[in-house]
N, C-alpha and C positions, 0 to 999 in steps of 0.2 A: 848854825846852818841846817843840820839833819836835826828831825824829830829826838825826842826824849824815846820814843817806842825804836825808832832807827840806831840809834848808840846803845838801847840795848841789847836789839836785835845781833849788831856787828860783833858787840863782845861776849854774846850765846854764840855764835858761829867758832871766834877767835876760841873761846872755851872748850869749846868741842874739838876744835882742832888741835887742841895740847895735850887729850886724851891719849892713849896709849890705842893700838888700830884694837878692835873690835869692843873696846869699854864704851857701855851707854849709859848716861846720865838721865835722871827723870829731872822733872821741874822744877822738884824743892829742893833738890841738890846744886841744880844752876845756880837757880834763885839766891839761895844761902851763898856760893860763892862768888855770886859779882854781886849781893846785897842790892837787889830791886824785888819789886813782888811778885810773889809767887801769879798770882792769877794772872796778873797785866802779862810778864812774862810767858806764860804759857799760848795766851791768842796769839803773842809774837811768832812762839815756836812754832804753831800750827799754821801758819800763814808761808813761814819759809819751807817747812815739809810739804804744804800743798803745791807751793813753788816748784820745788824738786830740788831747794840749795841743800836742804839737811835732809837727814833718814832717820825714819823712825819704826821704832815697833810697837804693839801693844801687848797688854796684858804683862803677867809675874817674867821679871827680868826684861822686860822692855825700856825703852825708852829713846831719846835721842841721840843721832854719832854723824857724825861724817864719811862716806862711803870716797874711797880714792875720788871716783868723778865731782864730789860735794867738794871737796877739798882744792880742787883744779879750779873753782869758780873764784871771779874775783871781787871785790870790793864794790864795783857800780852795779853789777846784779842784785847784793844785798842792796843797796839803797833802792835801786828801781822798784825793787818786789813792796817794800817797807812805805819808803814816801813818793814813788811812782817815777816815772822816766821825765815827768817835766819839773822837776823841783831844779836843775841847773838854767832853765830855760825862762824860768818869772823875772818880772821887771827888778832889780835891786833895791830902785824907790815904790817900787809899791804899784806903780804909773800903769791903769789895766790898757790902756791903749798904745804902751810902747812896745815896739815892731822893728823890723830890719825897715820898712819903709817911714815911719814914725819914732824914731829912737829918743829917747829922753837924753838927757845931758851925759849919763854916765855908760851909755849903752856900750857905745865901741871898747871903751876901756874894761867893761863886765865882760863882755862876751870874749876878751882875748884871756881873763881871770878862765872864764866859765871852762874856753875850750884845754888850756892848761890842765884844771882840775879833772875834766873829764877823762884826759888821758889818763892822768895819774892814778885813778881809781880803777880801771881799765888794767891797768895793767898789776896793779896790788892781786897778785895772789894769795886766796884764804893759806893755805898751809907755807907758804915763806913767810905771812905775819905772823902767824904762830909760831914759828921758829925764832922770828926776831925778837917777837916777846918776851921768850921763854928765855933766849941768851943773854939777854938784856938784863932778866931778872923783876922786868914790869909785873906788876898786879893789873887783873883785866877788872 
């Protein structure tokens, strides 16, 4: 359902946020531990720092971290910022002309899926999932 660039945008945030508070990670450090590339990875980062989800700094000892307010954001901002605010809102079949006034066959039963998910991401806080993460003992 989300982009390849969006799952690995979510689990650079989720990374950041398992950080210890004022530790900053550069790019090849992410990279290496959620194993994607360095480069692709990096326009990710700069796309959610221009956002405002993550902080960053430049130059010797710089690099990326979560700042308390980055951390309060939740899961549908990452997507929005990443594969945009209409990726819940496309046809499920594909259908460019299906509408609330035009709905295709599986419209009503998508949009009651869509409006579910949307809360749920809505409400995922970046730092309670790094916490669940972390308890849990998952690999991001």
């Amino acid at each position: 359902m989300f982009s390849k660039s969006c799952k690995y945008g979510i689990r650079a945030v989720l990374f950041l946020a398992s950080l210890e508070t004022g530790i900053r990670a550069g790019v090849k450090e992410i990279a290496t531990e959620l194993n994607v590339p360095a480069p692709f990875l990096a326009k990710i980062l700069q796309q959610l720092a221009k956002a405002g989800l993550i902080s960053s700094v430049k130059g010797p000892g710089g690099g990326f971290y979560l700042s308390p307010e980055n951390a309060d954001s939740n899961l549908s901002e990452i997507i929005n910022c990443i594969d945009g605010p209409d990726l819940l809102h496309a046809c499920v079949l594909g259908l460019p002309a299906c509408s609330h006034k035009h709905p295709c066959p599986l419209h009503v039963q998508a949009n009651a899926f869509r409006q579910g998910l949307k809360f749920q991401l809505e409400h995922q806080i970046i730092k309670d999932l790094a916490l669940s993460i972390k308890k849990e003992h998952l690999n991001l």
